[in-house]
C-alpha positions as CSV (number, residue, x, y, z in Angstrom):
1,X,21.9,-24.2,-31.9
2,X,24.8,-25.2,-29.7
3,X,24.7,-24.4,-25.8
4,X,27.6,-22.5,-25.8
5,X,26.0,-19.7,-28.4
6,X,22.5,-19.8,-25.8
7,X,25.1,-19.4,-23.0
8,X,26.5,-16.9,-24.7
9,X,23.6,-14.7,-25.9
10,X,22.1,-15.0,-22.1
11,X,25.6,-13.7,-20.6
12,X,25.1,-10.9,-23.7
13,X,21.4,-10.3,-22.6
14,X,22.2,-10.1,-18.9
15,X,25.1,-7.3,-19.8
16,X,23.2,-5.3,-22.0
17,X,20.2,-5.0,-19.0
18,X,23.0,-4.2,-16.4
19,X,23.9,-1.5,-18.8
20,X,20.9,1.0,-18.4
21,X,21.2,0.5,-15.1
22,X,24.8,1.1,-14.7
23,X,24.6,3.9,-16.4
24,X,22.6,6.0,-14.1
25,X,25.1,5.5,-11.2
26,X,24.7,8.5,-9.5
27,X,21.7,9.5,-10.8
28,X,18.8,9.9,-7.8
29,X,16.5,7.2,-7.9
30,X,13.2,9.2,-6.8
31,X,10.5,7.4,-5.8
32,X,7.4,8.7,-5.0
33,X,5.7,8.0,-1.4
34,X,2.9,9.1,0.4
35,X,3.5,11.7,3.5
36,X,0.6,10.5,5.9
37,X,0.6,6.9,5.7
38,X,2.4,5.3,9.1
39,X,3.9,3.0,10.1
40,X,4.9,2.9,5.9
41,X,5.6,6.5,5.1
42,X,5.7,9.9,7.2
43,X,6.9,13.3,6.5
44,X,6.2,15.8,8.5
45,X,8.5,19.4,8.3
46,X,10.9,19.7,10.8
47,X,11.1,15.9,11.8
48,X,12.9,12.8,10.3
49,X,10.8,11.0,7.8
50,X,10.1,7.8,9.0
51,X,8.3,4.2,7.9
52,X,8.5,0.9,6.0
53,X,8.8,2.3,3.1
54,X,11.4,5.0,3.7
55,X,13.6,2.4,5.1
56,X,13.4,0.0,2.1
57,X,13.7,2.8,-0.7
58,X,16.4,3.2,0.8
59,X,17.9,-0.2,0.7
60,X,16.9,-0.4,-3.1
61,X,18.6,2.2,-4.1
62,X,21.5,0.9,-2.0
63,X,21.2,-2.1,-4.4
64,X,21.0,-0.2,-7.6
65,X,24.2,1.8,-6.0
66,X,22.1,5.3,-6.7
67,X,21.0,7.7,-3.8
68,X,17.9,8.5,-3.1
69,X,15.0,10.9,-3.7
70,X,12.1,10.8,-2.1
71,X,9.3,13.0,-3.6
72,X,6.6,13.1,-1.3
73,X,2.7,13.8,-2.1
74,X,-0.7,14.1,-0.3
75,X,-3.4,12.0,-1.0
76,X,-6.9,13.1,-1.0
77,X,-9.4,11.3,1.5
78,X,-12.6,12.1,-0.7
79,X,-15.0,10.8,-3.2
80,X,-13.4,12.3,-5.9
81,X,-9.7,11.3,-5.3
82,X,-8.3,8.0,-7.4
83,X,-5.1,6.7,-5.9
84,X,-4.8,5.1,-9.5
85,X,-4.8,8.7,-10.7
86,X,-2.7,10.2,-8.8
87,X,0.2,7.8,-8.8
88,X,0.2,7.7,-13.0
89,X,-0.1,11.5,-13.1
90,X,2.9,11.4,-10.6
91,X,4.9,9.2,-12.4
92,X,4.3,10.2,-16.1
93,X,5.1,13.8,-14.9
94,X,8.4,12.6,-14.1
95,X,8.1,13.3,-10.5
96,X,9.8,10.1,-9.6
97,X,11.0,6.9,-11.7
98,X,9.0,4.4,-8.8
99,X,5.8,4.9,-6.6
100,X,6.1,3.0,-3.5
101,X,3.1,0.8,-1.5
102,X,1.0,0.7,-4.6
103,X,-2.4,-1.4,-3.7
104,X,-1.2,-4.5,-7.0
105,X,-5.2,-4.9,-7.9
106,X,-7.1,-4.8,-11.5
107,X,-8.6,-1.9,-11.6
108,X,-5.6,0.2,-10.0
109,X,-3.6,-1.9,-13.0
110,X,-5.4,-0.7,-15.8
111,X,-5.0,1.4,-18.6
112,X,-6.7,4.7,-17.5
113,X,-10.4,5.8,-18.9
114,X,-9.0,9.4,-19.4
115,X,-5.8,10.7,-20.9
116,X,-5.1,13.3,-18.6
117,X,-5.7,14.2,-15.0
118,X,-4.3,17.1,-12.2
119,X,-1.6,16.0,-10.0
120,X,-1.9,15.9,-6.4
121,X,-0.3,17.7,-3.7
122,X,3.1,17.1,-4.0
123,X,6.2,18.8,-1.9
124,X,7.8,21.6,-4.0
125,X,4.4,21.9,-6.1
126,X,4.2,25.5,-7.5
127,X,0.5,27.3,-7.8
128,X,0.9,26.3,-11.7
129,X,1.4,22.6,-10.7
130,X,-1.4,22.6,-9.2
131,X,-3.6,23.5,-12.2
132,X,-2.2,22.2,-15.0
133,X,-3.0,18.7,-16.1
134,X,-0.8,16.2,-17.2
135,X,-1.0,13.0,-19.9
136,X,-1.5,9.5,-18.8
137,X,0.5,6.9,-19.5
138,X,0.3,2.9,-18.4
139,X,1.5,1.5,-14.8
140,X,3.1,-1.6,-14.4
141,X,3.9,-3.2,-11.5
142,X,7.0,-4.9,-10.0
143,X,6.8,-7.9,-7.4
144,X,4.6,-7.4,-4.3
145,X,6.7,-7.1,-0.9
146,X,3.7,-7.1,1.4
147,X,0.7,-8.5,1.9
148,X,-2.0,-5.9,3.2
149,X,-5.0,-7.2,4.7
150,X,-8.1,-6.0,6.8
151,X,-8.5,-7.2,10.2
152,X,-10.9,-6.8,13.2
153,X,-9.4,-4.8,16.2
154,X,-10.9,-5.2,19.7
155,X,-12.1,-2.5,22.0
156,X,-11.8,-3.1,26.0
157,X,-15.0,-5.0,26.5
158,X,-14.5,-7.2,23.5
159,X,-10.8,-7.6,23.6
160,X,-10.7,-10.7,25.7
161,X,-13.5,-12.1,22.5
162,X,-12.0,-14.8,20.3
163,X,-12.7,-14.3,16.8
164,X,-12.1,-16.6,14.3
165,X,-14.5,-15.6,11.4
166,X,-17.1,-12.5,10.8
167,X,-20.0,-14.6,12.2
168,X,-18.6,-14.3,15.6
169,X,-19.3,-10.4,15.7
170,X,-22.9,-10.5,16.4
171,X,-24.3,-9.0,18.9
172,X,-20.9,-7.4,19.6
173,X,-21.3,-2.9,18.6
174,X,-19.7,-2.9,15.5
175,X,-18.2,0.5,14.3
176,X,-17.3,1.2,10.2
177,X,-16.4,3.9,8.0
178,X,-19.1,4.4,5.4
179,X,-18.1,3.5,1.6
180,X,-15.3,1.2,2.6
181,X,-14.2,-2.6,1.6
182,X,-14.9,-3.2,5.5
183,X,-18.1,-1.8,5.0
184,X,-19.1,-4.0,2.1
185,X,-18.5,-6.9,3.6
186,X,-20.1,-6.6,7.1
187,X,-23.3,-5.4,5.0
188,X,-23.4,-7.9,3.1
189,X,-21.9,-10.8,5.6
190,X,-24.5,-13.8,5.9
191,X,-27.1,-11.6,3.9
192,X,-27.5,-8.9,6.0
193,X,-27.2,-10.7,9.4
194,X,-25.1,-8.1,11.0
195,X,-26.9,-5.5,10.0
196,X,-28.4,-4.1,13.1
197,X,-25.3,-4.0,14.7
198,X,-23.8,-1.8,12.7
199,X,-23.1,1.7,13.3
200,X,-21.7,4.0,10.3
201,X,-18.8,6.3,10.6
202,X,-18.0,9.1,8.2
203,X,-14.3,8.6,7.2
204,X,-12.3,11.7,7.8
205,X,-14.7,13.4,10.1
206,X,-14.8,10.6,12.8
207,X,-12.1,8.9,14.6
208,X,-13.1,4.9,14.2
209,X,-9.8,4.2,16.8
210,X,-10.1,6.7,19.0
211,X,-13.8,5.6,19.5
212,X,-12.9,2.2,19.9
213,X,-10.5,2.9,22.4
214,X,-13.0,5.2,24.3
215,X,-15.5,2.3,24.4
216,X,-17.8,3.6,22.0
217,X,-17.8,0.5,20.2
218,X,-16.6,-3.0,20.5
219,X,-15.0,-4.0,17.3
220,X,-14.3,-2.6,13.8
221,X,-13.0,-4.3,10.4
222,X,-9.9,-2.0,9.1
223,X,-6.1,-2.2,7.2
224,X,-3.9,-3.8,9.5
225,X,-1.6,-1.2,8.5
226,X,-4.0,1.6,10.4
227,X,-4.5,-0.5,13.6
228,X,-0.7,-0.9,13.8
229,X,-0.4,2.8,13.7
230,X,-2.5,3.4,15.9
231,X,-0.9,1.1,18.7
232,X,2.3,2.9,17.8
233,X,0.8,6.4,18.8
234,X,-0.8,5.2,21.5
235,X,1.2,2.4,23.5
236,X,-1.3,2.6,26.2
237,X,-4.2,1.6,24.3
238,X,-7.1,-0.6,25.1
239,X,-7.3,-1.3,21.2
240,X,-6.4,-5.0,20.7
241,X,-5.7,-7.1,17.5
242,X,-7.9,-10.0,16.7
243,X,-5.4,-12.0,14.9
244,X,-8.0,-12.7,12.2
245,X,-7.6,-11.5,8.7
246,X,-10.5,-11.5,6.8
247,X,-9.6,-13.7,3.2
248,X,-9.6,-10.9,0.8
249,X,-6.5,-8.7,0.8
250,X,-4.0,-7.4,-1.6
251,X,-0.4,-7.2,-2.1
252,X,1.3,-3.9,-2.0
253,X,4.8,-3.5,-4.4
254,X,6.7,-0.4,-6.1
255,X,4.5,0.6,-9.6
256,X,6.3,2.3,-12.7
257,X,5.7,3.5,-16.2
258,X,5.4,0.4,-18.4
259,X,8.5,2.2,-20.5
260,X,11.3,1.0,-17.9
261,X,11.0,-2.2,-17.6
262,X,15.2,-2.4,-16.9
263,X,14.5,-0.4,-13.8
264,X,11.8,-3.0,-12.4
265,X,13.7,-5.5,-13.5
266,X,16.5,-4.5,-11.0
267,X,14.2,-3.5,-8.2
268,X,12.6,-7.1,-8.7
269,X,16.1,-8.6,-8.2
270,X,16.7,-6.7,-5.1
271,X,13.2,-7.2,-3.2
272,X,14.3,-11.2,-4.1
273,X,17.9,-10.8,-2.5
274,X,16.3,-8.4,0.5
275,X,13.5,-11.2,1.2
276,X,16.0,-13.9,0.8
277,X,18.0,-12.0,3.8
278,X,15.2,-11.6,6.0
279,X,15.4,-7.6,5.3
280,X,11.9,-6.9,4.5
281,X,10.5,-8.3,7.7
282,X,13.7,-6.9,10.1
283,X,12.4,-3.5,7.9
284,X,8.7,-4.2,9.3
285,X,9.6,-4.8,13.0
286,X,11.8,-1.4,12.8
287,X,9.0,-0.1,11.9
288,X,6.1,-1.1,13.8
289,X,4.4,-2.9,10.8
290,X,3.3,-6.5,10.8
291,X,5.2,-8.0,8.3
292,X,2.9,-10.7,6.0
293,X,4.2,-11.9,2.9
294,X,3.0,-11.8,-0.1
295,X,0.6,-14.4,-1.5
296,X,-1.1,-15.4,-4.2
297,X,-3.5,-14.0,-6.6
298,X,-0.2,-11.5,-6.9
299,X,-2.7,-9.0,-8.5
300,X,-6.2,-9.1,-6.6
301,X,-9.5,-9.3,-8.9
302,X,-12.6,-7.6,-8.5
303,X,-13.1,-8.3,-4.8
304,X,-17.1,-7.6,-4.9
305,X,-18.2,-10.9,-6.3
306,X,-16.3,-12.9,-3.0
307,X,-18.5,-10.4,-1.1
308,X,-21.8,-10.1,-2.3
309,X,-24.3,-12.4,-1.4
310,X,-24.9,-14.8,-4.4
């Protein structure tokens, strides 16, 4: 086979994926993002919606020369909710073609148990949305942009405290939201050695920031994402951040239906040509997000066997 025909059928190949993709100029691209989650996403009525994410949905669809749609949903804080869930029951109900700061981990990745599950909350959602269910279908994810991982933040007396690994919390009053990775691991640090020092928080109901920043507590182990929030809120705060990132973390990236793989494709070829620019982290800053790149494993395992004692 001569190199001009493989030349030739790549230039073919490359025309006939630009094709899909031309051909929904001026179509929205939607993209689905989560109203609560600063400094990535806000969207609250009457105010401009704001974050990471809006910024950089923004500058994809720039790319793909399409406007955007934002839909935004609510996702549940409870035992019962399953980000994993919600996002496929988003998507395959056609709500948007992209959901936007998907956790890239095994179990969010695969194929779902059930074949159908209720939506969440979404804006525009009529009383009949809200009880109907909707069919499953199978997520697949484009490349990370972000790198999301937990961190300790300092209260006032500990702030000045150098921390360069778990071990170096004892003895310090540790605060943690009950049910959590962070929780996990501080349980189950050293066997058990910092135990005594923990006290449990019920997520939703408590404040574990705000009690920090009283000087209820010394330090906590949370997403980086939450304690940057938190500093944007409150600039005054006594809240401090560590600079340690504990070693298990994951990527976050755009996730699609595994039935439009032209579409993440293109968005792969513009997160490249945004990185390469320096976008994504000028994005961050913008923002109020500290800006990690992605690393490897791309797609986090099963974190619990790093965590529990062997």
């Amino acid at each position: 086979m001569s190199r001009r025909f493989i030349a030739a059928m790549g230039g073919l190949s490359a025309l006939l994926l630009a094709v899909p993709i031309a051909g929904r100029a001026g179509e929205p691209l939607r993209v689905c993002l989560d109203e609560e989650l600063p400094p990535l996403s806000v969207h609250h009525r009457g105010q401009p919606d704001s974050g990471f994410d809006v910024a950089l949905a923004q500058a994809i669809a720039d790319a793909l020369g399409r406007p955007l749609q934002i839909q935004w949903f609510e996702s549940k804080l409870d035992e019962d909710s399953s980000p994993a869930l919600e996002a496929n029951a988003l998507l395959s109900d056609g709500r948007c073609a992209l959901l936007g700061s998907y956790a890239l981990t095994r179990d969010s990745l695969a194929a779902p148990a059930m074949k159908t599950t209720k939506l969440p909350d979404f804006d525009g959602a009529s009383s009949a949305d809200r009880r109907r269910r909707v069919t499953l279908g199978v997520l697949t994810p484009s490349q990370p942009y972000i790198y999301s991982p937990l961190t300790i933040a300092l209260g006032a007396k500990a702030r000045d405290r150098h921390i360069a690994g778990l071990g170096d919390l004892a003895g310090l009053r540790i605060a943690i939201e009950s049910g959590t990775l962070g929780d996990a691991i501080l349980m189950n640090f050293d066997r058990g050695r910092l135990i005594d020092d923990i006290t449990h928080l019920v997520p939703g109901r408590s404040d574990l920031l705000a009690a920090l920043d009283r000087g209820d507590f010394d330090v906590t182990l949370l997403d980086l994402r939450r304690l940057d929030a938190h500093r944007a809120a409150h600039p005054d705060t006594a809240v401090a951040a560590s600079g340690y990132y504990y070693p298990v973390g994951a990527n976050r990236g755009y996730v699609a239906l595994a039935g439009d793989p032209v579409l993440l494709g293109a968005v792969d070829q513009a997160l490249a040509d945004l990185t390469a620019k320096g976008t994504l982290e000028a994005l961050a800053r913008h923002a109020g997000l500290t800006y990690l790149p992605p690393r490897e494993p791309t797609v986090l395992d099963d974190p619990l066997p790093l965590i529990l004692p062997k």
